[in-house]
N, C-alpha and C positions, 0 to 999 in steps of 0.2 A: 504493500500500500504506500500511494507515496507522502511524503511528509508534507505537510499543511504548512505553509511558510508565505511570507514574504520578506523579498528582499532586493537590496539595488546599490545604489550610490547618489552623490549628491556632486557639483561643481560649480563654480564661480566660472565663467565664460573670461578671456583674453582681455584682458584690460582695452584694448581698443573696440570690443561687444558691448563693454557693460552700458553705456549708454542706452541700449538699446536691447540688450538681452539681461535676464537678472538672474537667468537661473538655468543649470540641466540638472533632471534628477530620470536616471536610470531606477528600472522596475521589473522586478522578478517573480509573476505570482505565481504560486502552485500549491496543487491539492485543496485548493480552499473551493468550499461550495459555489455552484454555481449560484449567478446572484445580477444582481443590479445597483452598483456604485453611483452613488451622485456625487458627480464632480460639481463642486459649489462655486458660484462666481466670487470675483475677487478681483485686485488692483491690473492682476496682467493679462493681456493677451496670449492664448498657449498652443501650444502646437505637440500634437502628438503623434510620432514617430513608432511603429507598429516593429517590431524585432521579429514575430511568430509570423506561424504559416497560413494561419487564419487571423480575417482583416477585424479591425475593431466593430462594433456596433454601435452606434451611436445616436440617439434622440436628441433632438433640442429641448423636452421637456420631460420631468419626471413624474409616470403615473398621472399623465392628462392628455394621452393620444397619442402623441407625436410618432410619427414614423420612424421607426429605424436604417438607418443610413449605413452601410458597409464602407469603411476603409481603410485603406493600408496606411496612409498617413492623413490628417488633419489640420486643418488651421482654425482657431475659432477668435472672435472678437470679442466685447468686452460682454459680460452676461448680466439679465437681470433675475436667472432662475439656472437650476443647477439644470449639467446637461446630465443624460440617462448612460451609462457604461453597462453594454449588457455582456456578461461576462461566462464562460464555463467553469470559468475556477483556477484557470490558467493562464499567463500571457507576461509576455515581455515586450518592451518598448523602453522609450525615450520622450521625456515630457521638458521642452524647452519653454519656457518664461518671458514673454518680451512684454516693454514698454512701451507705451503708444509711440514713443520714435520709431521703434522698431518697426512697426508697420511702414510708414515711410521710407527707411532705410532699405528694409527688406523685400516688402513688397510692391513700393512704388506707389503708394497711396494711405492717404487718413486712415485711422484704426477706427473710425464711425463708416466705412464703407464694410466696415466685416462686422458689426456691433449686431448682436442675437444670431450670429449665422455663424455656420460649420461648411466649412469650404475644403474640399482634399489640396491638398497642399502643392500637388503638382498645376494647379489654374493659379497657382501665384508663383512659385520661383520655377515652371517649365521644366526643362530637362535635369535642372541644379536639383531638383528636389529627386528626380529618379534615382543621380548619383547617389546623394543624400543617402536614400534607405539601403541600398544598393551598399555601399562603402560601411554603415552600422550594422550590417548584418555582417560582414564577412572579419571586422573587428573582433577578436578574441575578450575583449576585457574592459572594464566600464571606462577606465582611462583613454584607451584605446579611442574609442566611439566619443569620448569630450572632446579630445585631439582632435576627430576630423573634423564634430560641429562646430568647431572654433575656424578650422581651415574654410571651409565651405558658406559658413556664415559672413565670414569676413570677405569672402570671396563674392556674395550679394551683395552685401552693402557699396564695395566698391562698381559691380557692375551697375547697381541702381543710382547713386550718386554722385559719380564721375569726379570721386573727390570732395563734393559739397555737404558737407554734415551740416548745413540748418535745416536740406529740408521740409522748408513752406511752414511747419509749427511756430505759432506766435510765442515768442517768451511766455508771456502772460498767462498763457496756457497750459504751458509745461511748468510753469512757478504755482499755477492752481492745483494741479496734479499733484506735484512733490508735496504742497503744503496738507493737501486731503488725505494721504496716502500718509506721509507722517504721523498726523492727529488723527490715525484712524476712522477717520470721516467727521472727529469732534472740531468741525469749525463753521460758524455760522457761515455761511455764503454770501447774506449781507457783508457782513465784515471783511470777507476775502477778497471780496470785489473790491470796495473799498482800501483796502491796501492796495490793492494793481492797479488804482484809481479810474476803476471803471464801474460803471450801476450795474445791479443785478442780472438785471434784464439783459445784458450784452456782454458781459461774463459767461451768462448761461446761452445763450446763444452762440458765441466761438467754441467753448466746450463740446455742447452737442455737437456741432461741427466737424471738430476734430477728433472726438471720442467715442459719439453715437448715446450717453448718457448725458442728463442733464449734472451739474455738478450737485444737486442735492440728491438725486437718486444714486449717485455715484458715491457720495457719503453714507450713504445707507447700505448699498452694497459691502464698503469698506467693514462697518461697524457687524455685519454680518460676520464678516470674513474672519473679525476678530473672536466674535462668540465661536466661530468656528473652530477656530485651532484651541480655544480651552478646551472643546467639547469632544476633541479626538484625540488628546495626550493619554498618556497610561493609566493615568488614575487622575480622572476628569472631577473638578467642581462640581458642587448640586450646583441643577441649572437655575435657581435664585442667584447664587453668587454669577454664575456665566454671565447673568441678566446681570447686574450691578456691576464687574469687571470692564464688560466691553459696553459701556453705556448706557443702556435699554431703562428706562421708568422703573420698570418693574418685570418680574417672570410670563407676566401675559403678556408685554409687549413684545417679549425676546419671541414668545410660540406662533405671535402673529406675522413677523418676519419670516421667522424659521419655516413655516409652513408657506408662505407666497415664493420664499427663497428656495426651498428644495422640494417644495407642492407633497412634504408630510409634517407632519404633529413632530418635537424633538423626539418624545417617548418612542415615536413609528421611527421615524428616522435611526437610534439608537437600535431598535429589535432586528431593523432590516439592514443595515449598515457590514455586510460581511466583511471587507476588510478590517475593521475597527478590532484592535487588539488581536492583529493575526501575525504579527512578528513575531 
């Protein structure tokens, strides 16, 4: 029988990525039930890179219809509900991280042109994305597979930007992100605006723009993200303190989130959650 595990690696992208990538985390699952993972939204842009022989599954919403989509690798934009990972129990890949520059860098366009949508990743970087999985799979070892996506990545940005890292993003916008993402979504927007000395209304307007969220539901998203990672460490918080930790009123506010955020109850979520605690 085989052993119930997960497991992988984590990496920091090429000091000349991090602007625009923030994150690779390799992924090893096996012997664990088959099941359905909500990947939850959150501050980045991600991209998932399929290692097996069978392509992912993937819905844009969880437990409200949404079709399942097959594929070997993905791009998705910024989300305001967890996508569906339908899984047998098994699977290996590569989960890359990017910042809204990234999107421009990488794929030659605003991260609000992919904002709720799951795109295979070859209708953005072409042939560079075939190499891509192509050159991961045949990688022996999770260093290995960092190596190239540093090689490969670096190798987009300069085909997409012929040198020029601004880009088209307004400062202004990339200073509202950094600030949001910071304070985990705790900052009024009136007042953000206000420091970049611009009114609400037109704050929120470039944001959408450029991100595809307005900056207060973007805040929201964020404060989710935060209750999230207390609520999948080893030995989690009652979710009253979750709710008090990552900001929420109170525990009914956090469940009302929780449930437009992953479309279940925390308690549904926690029962059904089969990776959780499989390391």
């Amino acid at each position: 029988m085989e052993d119930r595990s997960v497991t992988g690696a984590g990496a920091r992208p090429a000091p000349a990525l991090r602007k625009y990538v923030e994150s690779y985390v390799g992924f090893d699952l096996r012997g664990l039930p088959a099941g359905v993972h909500c990947g939850p939204p959150g501050r980045a842009l991600t991209v998932v890179i399929s290692l097996s022989d069978d392509p992912l599954g993937v819905a844009a919403g969880v437990d409200d219809g949404s079709p399942v989509t097959r594929f070997g690798s993905v791009a998705g934009g910024l989300m305001c509900r967890s996508v569906a990972i339908h899984h047998d129990g098994r699977h290996r890949g590569v989960l890359v991280a990017l910042t809204p520059l990234g999107a421009r860098a990488l794929y030659g366009m605003p991260a609000a042109e992919l904002a709720r949508r799951l795109v295979p990743l070859d209708e953005l970087l072409g042939a560079l994305a075939v190499e891509l999985s192509d050159r991961l799979r045949s990688a022996s070892t999770w260093a290995a597979r960092f190596a190239v996506l540093d090689e490969l990545l670096l190798r987009a940005v300069v085909r997409g930007s012929r040198g020029d890292h601004g880009h088209g993003v307004r400062p202004e916008v990339a200073q509202a992100w950094r600030v949001l993402v910071a304070a985990r979504g705790g900052v009024q927007v009136g007042a953000l605006a206000g420091e970049l000395g611009w009114s609400r209304r037109y704050l929120t307007e470039r944001f959408r723009g450029e991100l595809g969220l307005s900056p207060k539901t973007f805040a929201r998203v964020l404060r989710f993200a935060h209750a999230h990672e207390l609520a999948v460490v080893g030995d989690p918080l009652p979710w009253g303190e979750v709710a008090v930790v990552s900001g929420y009123a109170d525990q009914a506010h956090l469940a009302r989130d929780w449930r437009e955020f992953t479309g279940r109850s925390p308690t549904a979520w926690r029962r059904g959650e089969v990776l959780l605690g499989a390391g």
